[in-house]
N, C-alpha and C positions, 0 to 999 in steps of 0.2 A: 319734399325729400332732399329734393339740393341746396336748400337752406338750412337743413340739420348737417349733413356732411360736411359743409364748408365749414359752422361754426364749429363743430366737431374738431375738422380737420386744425386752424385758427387757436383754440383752445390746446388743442396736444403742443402746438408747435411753440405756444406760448409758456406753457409749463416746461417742456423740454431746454429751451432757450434759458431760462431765468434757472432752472437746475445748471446748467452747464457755466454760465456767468460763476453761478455760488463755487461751484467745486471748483474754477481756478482759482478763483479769489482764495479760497479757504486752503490752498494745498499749503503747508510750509517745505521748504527745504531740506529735507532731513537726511545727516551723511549716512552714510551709504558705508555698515559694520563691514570689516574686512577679518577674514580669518587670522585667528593668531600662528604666528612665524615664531620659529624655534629656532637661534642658531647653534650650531654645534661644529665644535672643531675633531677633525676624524686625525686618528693618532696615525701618525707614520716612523716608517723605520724601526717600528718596535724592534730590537733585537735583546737577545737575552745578557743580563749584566754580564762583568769580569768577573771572575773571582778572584778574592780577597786574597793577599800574599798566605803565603804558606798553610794554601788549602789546597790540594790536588784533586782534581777531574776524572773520574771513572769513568769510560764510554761502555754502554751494554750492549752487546751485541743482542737484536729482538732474537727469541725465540723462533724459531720455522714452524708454520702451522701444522697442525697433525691431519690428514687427512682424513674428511669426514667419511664415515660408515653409513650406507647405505640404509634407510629404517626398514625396519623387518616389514615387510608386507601384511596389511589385515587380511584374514581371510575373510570373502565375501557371505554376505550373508545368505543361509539359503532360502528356500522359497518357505516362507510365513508369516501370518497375518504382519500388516504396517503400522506402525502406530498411529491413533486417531489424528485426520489431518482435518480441521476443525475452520469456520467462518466465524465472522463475527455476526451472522445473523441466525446460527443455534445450527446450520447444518455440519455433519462430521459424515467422514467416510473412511471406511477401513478395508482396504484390500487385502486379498489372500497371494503373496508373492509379486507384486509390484511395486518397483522401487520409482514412479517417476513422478514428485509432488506435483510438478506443475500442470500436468493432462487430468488430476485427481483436483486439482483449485477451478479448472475449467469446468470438470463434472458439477461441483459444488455451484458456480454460480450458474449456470444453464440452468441446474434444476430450483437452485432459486429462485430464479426469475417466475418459475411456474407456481410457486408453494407458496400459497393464501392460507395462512393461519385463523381458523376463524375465534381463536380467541386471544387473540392479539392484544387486542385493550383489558386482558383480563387478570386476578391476580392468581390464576392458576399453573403450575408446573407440572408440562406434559414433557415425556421421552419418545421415541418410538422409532423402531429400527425395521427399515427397508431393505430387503436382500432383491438382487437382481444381476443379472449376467450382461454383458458387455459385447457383442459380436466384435470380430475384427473391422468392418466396415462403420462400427458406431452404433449397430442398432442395437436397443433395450429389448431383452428377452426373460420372460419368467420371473417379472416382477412379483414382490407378496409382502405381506407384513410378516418379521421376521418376529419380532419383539411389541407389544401392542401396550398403549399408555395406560391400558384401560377406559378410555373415553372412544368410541366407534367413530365419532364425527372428525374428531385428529386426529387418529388413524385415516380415516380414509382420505383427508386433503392431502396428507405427507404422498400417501400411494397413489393420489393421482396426479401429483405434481411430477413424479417419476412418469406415470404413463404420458402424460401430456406433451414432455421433452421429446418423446418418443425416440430422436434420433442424436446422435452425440459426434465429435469427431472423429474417424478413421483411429484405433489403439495406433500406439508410437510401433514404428519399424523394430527397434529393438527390442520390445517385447511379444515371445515367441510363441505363447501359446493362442488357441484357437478363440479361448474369450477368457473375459475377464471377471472373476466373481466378487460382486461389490456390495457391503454392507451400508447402508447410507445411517446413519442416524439424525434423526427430527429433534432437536429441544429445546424449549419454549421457556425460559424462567423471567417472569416479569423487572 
């Protein structure tokens, strides 16, 4: 065995040596491109010409700006459904009187993460609309199929991917009521 390792060894070091010979020998010298330089001369003293004999110089005095007017106030909107705030992976959700998109993109993907489409690979198009209440602390209450695809098997993934989340984060402080009633919609288009 120590007579295969040595020639082993022997043999690498010989091949290595006779590569390393080759590639000095073979390197040539080649210069070394330098980026291209621009030179530019920068104008000074611009000042604006004479004018020409027997033409006279008007100075304008500027205008004073008019004081801007306050814009009239929107009134806010009052409490009624949101428009559909929607994923790119088919879930939408539409709230009754809540205006805060971003705690509505957190329900969206939470309950993503639980919703197994079982016809995913398929070229059928389902809908289906989940209703469910919101506690103040987060939890899912009185979940149901609101709106149903017609197919019972995607209906029931959509509704249990809701049950499954079971828990959500704490509603925002600044919205005041006791929960929050939320439509989710499921849609599947290949």
């Amino acid at each position: 065995m120590k007579k295969e390792f040595f020639f082993s060894l022997f043999g690498h070091l010989t091949i290595f040596l006779f590569l390393s010979i080759l590639g000095l020998t073979s390197k040539k010298k080649m210069p070394r491109p330098y980026p291209l330089v621009y030179r530019v001369s920068l104008v000074s003293g611009f000042t604006s010409p004479e004018p020409k004999p027997g033409v006279s110089v008007v100075e304008r005095k500027p205008k004073k700006p008019e004081p801007k007017k306050p814009a009239p106030e929107k009134p806010k909107p009052e409490a009624k459904a949101q428009d559909l705030v929607k994923t790119k992976t088919g879930l939408g959700a539409r709230a009754e009187g809540f205006e805060y998109s971003y705690y509505l993109n957190v329900i969206l993907a939470r309950i993503g993460e639980n919703w197994i489409n079982p016809y995913q690979t398929s070229n059928f198009q389902f809908k289906c609309m989940i209703f469910f209440l919101i506690q103040r602390d987060g939890s899912i209450a009185d979940a149901k199929i609101e709106k149903g695809s017609g197919n019972k098997i995607y209906d029931q993934s959509c509704l249990r991917a809701v049950l499954a989340t079971a828990q959500l984060p704490p509603l925002p402080q600044e919205f005041k009521s006791v929960h929050l009633k939320l439509h989710l919609e499921f849609e599947y288009k290949p």
